[in-house]
TIKOLVO-596280 format. One record per residue (C-alpha): z negated, x negated, y negated; residue number from 1; residue in one letter. Coordinates in steps of 0.05 Angstrom, whole numbers, plus 5000, padded with zeros to 4 digits. Each point is the difference from the previous one (the first is absolute). Layout:
BEGIN
    z    x    y fivo roro
    Z    X    Y  NUM    A
...
% end
This chain:
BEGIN
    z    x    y fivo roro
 4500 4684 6659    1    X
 5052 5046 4973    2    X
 4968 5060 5017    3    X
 4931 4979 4968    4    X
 5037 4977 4936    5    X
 5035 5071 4993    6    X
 4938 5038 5007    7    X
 4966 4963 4947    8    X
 5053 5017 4958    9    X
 5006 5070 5021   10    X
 4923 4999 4986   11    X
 4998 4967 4934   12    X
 5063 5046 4985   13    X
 4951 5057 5011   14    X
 4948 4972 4956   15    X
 5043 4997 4956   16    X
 5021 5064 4995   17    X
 4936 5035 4997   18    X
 4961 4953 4947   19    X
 5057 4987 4951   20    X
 5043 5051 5008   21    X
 5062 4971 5024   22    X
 5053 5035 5020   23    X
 5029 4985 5069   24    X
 5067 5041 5021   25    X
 4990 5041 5064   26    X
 5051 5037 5040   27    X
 5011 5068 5001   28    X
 4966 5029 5046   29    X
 5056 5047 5044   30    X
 5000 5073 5009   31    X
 4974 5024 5075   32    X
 5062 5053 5002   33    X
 5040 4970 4934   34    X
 5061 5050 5031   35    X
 4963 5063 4979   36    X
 4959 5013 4942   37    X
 4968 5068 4983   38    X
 4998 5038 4927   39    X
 4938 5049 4997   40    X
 5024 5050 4943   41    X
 4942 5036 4986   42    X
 4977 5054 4944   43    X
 4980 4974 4936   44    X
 4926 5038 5008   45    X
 4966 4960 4938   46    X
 4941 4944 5008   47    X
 4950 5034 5051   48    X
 5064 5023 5045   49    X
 5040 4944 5000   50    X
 4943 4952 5020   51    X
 4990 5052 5064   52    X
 5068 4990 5016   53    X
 4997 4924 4994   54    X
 4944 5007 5045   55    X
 5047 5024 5042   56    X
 5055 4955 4989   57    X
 4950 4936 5013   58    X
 4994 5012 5064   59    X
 5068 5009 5017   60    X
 5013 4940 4960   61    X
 4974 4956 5050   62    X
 5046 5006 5056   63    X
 5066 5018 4973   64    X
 5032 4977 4936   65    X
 4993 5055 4950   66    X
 4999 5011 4923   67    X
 4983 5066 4966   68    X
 5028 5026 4949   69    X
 4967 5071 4960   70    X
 5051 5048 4970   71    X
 4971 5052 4954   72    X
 5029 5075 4968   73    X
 5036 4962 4957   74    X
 5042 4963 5039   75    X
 5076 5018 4979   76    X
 5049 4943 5016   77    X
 5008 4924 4988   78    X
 4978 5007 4921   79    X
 4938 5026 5029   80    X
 4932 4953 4991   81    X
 4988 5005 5075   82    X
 5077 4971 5010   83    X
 4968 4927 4982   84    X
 4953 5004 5061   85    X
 5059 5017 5047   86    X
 5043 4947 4986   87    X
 4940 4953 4996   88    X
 4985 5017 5077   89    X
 5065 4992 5021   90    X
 5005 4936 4959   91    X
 4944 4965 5040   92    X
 5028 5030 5056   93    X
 5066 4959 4989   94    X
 4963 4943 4988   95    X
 4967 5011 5071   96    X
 5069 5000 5036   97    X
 4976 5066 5020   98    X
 5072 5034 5023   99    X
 4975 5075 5018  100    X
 4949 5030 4961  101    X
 4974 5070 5027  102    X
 4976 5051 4943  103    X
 4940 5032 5022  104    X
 4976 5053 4953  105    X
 4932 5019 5001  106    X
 5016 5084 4989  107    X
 4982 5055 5030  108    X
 5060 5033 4983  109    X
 5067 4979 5001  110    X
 5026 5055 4953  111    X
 4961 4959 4942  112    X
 5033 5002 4943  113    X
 4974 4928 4984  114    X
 5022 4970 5063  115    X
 5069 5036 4998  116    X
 5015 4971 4936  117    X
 4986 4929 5019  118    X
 5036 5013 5066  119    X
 5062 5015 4959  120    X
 4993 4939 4952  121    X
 4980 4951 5050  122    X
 5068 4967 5016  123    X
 5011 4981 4932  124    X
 4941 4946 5010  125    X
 5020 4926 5011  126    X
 4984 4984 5064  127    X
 5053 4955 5053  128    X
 4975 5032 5068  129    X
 4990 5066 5029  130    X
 4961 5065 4978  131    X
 4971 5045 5053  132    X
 4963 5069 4977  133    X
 4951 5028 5048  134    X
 4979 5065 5005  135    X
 4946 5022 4961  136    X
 4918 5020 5036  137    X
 5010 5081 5005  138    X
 5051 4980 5060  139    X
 4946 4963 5042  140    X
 4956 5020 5045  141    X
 4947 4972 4979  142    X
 5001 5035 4930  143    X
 4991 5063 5037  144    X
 4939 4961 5024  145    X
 4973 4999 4938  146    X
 5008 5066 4983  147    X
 4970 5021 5057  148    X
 4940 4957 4991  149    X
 4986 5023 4932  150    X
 5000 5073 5022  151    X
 4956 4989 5060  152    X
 4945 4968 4953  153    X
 4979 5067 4967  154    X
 5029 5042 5055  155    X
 4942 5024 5040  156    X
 5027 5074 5024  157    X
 5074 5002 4981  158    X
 5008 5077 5039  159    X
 4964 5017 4941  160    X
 5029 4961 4943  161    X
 5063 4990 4952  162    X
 5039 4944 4988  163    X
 5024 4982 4943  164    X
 5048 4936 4998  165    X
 5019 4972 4924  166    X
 5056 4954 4991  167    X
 5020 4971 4934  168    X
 5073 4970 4959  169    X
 5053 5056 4997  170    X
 5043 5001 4950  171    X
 5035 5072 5016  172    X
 5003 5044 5046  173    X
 5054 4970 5046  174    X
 4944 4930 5009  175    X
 4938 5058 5001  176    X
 5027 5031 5060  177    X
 5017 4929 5034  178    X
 4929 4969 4987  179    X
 4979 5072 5034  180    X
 5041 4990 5058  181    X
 4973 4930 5011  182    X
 4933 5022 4999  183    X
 5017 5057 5041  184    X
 5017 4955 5052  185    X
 4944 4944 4990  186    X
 4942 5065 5006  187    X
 5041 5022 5069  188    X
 4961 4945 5026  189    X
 4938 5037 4984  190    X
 5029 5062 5017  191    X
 4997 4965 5074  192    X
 4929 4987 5000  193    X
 4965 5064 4961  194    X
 5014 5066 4990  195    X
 4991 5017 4929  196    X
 4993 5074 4967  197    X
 5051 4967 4949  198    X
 5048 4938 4977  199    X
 5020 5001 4929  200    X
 5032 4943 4973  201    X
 5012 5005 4922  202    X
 5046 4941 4958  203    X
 4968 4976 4932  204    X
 5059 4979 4956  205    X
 5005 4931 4974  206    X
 4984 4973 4925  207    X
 5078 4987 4998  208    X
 5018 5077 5004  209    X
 5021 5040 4945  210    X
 4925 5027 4964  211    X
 5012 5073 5014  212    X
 5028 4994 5062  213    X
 4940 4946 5023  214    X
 4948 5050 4969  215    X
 5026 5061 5031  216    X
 4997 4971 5064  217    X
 4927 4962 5002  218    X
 4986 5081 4976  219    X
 5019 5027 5067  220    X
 4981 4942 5039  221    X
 4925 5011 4974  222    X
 5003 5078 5003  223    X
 5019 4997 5065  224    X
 4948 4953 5018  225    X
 4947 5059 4966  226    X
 5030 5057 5036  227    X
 4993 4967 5072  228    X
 4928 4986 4976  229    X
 4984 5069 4979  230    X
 5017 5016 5076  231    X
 4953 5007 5056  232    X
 4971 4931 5038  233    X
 5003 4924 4969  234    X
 5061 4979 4965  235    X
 5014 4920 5010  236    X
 5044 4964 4948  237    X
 5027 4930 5020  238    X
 5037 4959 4940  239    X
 5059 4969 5032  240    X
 5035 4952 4962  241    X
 4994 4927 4961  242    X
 4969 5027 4933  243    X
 4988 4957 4937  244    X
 4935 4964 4994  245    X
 4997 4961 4942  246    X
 4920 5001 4996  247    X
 4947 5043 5049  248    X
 5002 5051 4954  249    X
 5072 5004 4976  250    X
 5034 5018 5075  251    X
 5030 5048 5019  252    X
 4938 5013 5060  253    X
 4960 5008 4935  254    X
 5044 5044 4975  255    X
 4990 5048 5059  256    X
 4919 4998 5003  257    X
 5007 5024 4927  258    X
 5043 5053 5016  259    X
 4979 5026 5061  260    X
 4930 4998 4974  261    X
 4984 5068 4991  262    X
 5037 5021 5069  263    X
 4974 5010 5064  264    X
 5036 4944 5049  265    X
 4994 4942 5033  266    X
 5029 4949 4972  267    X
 5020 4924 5035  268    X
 5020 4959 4940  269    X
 5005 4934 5037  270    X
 5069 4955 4986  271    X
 5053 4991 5053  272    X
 5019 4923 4983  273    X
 4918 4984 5027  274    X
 5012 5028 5056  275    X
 5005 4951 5056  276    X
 5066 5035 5029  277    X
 5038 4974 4934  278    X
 4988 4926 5033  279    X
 5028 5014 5068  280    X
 5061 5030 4963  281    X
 5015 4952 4956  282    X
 5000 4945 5065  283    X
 5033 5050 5043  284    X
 5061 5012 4953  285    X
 5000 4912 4993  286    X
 4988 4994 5073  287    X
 5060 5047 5008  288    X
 5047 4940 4963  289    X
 4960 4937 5016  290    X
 5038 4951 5052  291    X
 4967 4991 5060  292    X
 5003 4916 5011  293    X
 5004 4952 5044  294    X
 4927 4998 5043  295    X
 4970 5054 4954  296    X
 4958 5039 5056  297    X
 5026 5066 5022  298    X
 4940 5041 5019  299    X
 5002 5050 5063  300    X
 4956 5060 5014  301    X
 5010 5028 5081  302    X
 4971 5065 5003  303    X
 4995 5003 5079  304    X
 4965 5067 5030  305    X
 4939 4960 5017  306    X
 4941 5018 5050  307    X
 4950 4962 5033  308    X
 4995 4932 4992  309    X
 5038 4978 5062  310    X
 5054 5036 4974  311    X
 4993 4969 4934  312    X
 4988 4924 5030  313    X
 5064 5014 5033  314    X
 5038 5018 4932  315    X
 4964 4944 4962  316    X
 5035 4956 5063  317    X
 5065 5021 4989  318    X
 4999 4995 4918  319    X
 4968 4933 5008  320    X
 5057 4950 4996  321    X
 5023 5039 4934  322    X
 4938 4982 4955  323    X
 5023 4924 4987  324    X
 5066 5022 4962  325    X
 4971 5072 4975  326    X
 4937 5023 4966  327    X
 4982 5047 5052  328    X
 4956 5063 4986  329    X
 4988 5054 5061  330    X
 4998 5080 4980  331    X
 4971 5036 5060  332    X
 5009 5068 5020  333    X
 5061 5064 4973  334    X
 5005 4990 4940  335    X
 4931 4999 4972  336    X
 5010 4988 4919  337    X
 4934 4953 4986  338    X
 5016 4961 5058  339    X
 5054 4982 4972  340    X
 4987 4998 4934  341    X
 4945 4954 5019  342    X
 5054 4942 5038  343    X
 5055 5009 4943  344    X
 4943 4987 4939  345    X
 4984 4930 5059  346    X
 5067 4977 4990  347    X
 5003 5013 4922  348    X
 4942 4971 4990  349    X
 5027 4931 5030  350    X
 5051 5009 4949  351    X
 5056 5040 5050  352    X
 5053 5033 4962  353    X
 5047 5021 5062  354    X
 4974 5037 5051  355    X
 5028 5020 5073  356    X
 4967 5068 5039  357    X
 5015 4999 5072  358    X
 4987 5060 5031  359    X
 4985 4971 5074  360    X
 5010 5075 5032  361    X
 5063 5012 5046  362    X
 5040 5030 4965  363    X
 5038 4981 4927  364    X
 4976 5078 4966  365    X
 4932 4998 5031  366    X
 4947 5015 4938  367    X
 5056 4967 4954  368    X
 5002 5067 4949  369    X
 4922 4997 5007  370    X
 4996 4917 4983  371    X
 5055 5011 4947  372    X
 4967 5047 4962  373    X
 4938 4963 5003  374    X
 5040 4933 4979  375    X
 5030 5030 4950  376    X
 5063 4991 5019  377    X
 5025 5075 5006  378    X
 4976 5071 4962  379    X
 5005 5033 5049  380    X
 4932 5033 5031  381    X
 4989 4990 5072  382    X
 4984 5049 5050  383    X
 4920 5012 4978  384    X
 4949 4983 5050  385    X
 4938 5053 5006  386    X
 5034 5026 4927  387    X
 4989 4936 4964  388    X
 5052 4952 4964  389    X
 4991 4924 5010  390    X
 4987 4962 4942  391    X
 5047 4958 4969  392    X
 4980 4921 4999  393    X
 5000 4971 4935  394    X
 5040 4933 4999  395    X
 5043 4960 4968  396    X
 5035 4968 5058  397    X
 5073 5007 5021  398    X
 4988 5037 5065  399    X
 5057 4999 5056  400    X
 4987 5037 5067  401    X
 5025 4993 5074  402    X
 4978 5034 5069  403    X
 5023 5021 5070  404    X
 4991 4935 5044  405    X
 5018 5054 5057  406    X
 5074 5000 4967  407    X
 5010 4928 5009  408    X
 5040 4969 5063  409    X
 4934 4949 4999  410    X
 4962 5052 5034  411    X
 5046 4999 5056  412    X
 4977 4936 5017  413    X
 4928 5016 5000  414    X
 5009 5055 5056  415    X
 5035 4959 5040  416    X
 4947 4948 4994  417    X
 4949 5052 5033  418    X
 5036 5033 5045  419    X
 5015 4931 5036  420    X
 4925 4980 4995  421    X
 4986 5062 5057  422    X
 5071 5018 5029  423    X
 5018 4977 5070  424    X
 5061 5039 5020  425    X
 5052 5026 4948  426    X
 5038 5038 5044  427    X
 4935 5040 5030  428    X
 4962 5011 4930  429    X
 5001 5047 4949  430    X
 4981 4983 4929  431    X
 4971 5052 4941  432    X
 4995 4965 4941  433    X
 4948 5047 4970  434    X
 4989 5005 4931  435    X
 4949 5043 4960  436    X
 5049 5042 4965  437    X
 5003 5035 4939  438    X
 4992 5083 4987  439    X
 5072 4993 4969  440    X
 5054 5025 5046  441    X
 5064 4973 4973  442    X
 4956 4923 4988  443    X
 4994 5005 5075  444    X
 5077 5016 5016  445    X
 5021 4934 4945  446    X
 4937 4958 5048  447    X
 5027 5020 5060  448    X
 5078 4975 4976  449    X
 4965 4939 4973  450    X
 4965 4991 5071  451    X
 5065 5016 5039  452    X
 5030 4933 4965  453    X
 4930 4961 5017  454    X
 5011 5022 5074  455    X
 5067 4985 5012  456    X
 4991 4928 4974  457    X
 4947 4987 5048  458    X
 5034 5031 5055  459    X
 5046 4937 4992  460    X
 4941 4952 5013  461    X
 4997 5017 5067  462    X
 5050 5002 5059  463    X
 4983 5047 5034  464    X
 4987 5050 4946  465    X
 4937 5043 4998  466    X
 5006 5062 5043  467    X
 4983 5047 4938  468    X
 4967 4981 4935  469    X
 4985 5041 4946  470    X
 4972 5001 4917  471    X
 4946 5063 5005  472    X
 4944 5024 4948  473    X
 4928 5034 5019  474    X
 5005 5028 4924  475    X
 4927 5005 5016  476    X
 4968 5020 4934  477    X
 5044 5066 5001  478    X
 4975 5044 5065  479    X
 5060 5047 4998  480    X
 5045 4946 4994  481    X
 4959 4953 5045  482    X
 4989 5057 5048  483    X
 5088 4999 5013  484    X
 5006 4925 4994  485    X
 4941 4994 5058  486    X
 5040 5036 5042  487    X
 5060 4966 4999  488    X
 4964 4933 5011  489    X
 4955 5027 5057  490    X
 5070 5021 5032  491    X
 5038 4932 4982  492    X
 4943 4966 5042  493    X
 5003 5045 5051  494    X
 5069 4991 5008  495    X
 4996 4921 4999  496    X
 4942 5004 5052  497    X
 5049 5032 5055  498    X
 5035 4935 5016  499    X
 4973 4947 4964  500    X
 4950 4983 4951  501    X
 4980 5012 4929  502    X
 4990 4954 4940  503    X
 4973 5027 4930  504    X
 5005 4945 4945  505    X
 4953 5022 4939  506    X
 5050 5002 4933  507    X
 4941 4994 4959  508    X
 4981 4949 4929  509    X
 4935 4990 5054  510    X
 4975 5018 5072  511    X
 5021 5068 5039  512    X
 4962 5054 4958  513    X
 4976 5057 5043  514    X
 5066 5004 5052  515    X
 4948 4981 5058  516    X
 4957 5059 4975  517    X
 5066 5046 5006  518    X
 5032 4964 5055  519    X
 4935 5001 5054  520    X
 5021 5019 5067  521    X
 5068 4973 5001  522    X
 5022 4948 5031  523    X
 5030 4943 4959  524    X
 4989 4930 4975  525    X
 4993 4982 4923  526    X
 5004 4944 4957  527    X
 4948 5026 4943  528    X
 5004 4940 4955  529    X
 5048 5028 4944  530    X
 5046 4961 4955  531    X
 4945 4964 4968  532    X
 4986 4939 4990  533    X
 5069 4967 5015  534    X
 5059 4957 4968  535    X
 5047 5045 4989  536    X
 4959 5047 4959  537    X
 4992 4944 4952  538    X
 5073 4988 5008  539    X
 5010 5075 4969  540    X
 4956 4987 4958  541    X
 5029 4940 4968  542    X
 5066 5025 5004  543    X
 4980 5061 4960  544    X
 4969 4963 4948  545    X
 5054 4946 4986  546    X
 5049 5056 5007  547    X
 4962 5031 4932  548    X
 4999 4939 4964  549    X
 5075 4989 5019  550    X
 5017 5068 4975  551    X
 4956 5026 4959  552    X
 4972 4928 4958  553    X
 5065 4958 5013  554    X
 5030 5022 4932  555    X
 4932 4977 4962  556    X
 4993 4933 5041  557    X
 5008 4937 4964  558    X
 4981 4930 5000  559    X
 4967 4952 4951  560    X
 5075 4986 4974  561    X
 5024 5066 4996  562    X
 5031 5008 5069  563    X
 4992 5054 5048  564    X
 4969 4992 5062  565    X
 5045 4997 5066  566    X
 4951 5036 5049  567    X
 5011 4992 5068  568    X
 4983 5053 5053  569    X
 5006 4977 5068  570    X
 5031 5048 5052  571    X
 4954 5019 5049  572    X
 5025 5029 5075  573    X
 4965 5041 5044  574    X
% end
């Protein structure tokens, strides 16, 4: 009776409210992340600008809590008119509870004269909790994407054409020649991929410089745009900076189809902040200070080698148990950027903002320069495959890698585990746990250390001991290498075969490759299942991933009231 007597209220309440007007209090609704806000300090670019921007800036808007604030030329200090904005932002952001805010300014260039100036004033702002800067867009990655995108639009022969690169907002020389050097670096991404007859990069001056200087300058920047025109094969000219746009036809784009008019170039005019690059910046640098809490999913990409599909039943076996407490996504094969690509852009899409790569390959280094690179996570190029450099994935996860189940005492266990499904007599048998190897010789002396320790360990298990037992590789996809490492297997068999008998457990992800193929005509007895599927692979698995979050997330992970997470990883023995 209770209940039926409050929802009539409730209802009539509602009635109320809607027909007459009546004001009924509600609560507050609570910030998701209250802890950390985000300030968006973008250029003042007029009407038409400012609404792409805020474009922008919606969409971010709707999963972190953000304000944005434009700062224009004439930005000089608290008596400036943009000063009321800031301390508006970081009014509301008080008001919110908010105790970190991160600045995130939407610049190319951190040498901005604009954003250096509100850099310098910004502590004298009211505002009880903390103040984070991040770094500004010519630092990422993902800017050079841009870049590169914009060239390879009107690039169609680049042996043949010139490059011409135009950044904009020096206000001397000293800020000319860093906005060159930043662009320098952003077009050695393109550099990478094409082989241009030439890379100019020229610095338009900002309205904020001294008149003589500023004209004097635009002067060269636009002669030497002419001369490199007047020069044999197509000259392209790529804008590279966050111009004005106060209508369509006052920006600074327009600015260069008028000028450029009567010059023979190509010409991509199209703005940087529409790009959708900006996006995954602007929730890569939040991801980068967002808390991780309590039952937020983690997502997972494996990138086994992969094969046939017994080979990959057997790896969806083992990874099984970990898809009801990960998001799982699977990136078959070495390394292969739209692969994944394709699983991270799953896991994003389910609204993943932490991601962990296993490598499942034996060893910790195996492809990890190759999957770093392509994760973004390191500059530096990998060793090119058939003369080509992987693509970089755009994201804006937080990406944190392991590999190298072959490192981990868990292994041990799985060997042992085989060799007792076939072995009879320790004392009489030999054992070659053969691997497939790799072509690099000092990987195979740190595998066979690594082995050693596996060995002796199982030797334990069994009174008597083995009569000989042994890590080995075929290195099979390298015939010189495979040709010497043959040999000294054919000969370890041999050997065992004289008083006794020989066991070869396959230390393969799957199955026993081709060692029969190599092996035919001697006499010995093999388990050929591999390490997959089985327990302890998971194990490794697990342990690698909580390890991550442990290390790598612990400092971010909070709960609901504020307190960090006390993750427990369980110790697993062989």
């Amino acid at each position: 009776m209770v209940k039926k007597l409050t929802l009539i209220i409730f209802l009539l309440l509602l009635i109320a409210e809607n027909v007459w007007g009546m004001q009924i209090k509600r609560p507050k609704l609570k910030a998701q992340n209250p802890e950390i806000g985000f300030l968006v300090l973008a250029p003042d670019r007029g009407f038409v600008g400012n609404n792409e921007t805020l474009s922008v800036f919606q969409k971010f808007k709707k999963e972190y809590l953000a304000k944005i604030i434009f700062v224009g030329r004439k930005y000089d200090g608290l008596n400036s008119n943009y000063s009321e904005y800031i301390q508006k932002a970081f009014s509301s952001f008080d008001e919110l509870s908010v105790s970190k805010v991160v600045i995130l300014p939407l610049f190319l260039s951190k040498y901005n004269h604009i954003l250096q100036e509100v850099r310098k004033n910004l502590p004298a702002y009211n505002f009880k909790g903390q103040i984070h800067w991040n770094e500004t867009m010519s630092e990422s990655y993902l800017t050079a994407q841009i870049l590169f995108d914009r060239v390879n639009k009107i690039s169609s022969n680049p042996n043949q054409e010139k490059l011409v690169i135009l950044g904009r907002g020096a206000l001397d020389e000293k800020s000319e020649n860093l906005m060159k050097k930043e662009l320098e670096e952003l077009s050695d991404y393109i550099k990478q991929r094409k082989v241009f007859k030439s890379i100019q990069i020229g610095i338009y001056y900002s309205y904020n410089a001294k008149d003589k200087l500023r004209v004097l300058k635009d002067d060269e920047v636009h002669d030497m745009v002419i001369h490199t025109a007047a020069k044999k094969g197509n000259t392209l000219v790529i804008p590279f900076f966050i111009g004005p746009k106060y209508s369509n036809m006052m920006s600074l784009t327009h600015f260069f189809d008028r000028r450029f008019k009567d010059i023979d170039i190509i010409h991509n005019p199209e703005e940087i902040l529409l790009h959708p690059n900006i996006l995954l910046w602007m929730k890569k640098t939040a991801n980068k200070y967002m808390p991780l809490y309590r039952h937020e999913p983690i997502g997972v990409v494996i990138m086994p080698h992969g094969a046939t599909q017994p080979y990959n039943d057997a790896v969806e076996k083992t990874i099984e148990p970990l898809k009801s407490k990960y998001k799982v996504e699977m990136a078959y094969g070495m390394g292969d950027a739209l692969t994944i690509q394709k699983a991270v852009s799953k896991l994003e899409n389910q609204g993943i903002k932490k991601i962990i790569f296993v490598r499942m390959y034996p060893r910790s280094n195996q492809l990890k320069e190759k999957t770093d690179y392509i994760l973004g996570l390191s500059e530096k190029i990998p060793e090119q495959w058939d003369g080509l450099i992987p693509p970089q994935i755009r994201s804006s996860s937080i990406i944190n890698t392991f590999g190298g189940y072959e490192e981990d005492n868990l292994i041990a266990g799985i060997f042992l585990e085989r060799i007792k499904e076939i072995s009879k007599k320790p004392s009489e048998e030999t054992i070659i746990l053969l691997a497939h190897g790799s072509s690099d010789d000092q990987a195979e002396i740190l595998r066979k250390k690594k082995m050693k320790d596996h060995i002796d360990w199982i030797q334990t298990q069994f009174n008597p001991t083995f009569k000989n037992i042994k890590g080995m590789s075929l290195r099979e996809d390298w015939p010189g290498k495979r040709e010497k490492a043959l040999n000294e297997i054919v000969n370890f068999i041999e050997e065992g075969n004289k008083s006794g008998k020989v066991i070869v457990i396959s230390n393969r992800l799957y199955g026993s490759g081709p060692y029969k193929h190599f092996l035919k005509g001697l006499n010995f007895e093999m388990n050929s299942k591999g390490l997959a599927p089985h327990p302890n692979l998971t194990r490794w698995l697990e342990k690698g991933i909580k390890s991550l979050i442990k290390n790598n997330f612990s400092q971010q992970i909070v709960s609901p009231n504020k307190n960090k997470l006390n993750i427990r990883v369980s110790s697993t023995a062989r």
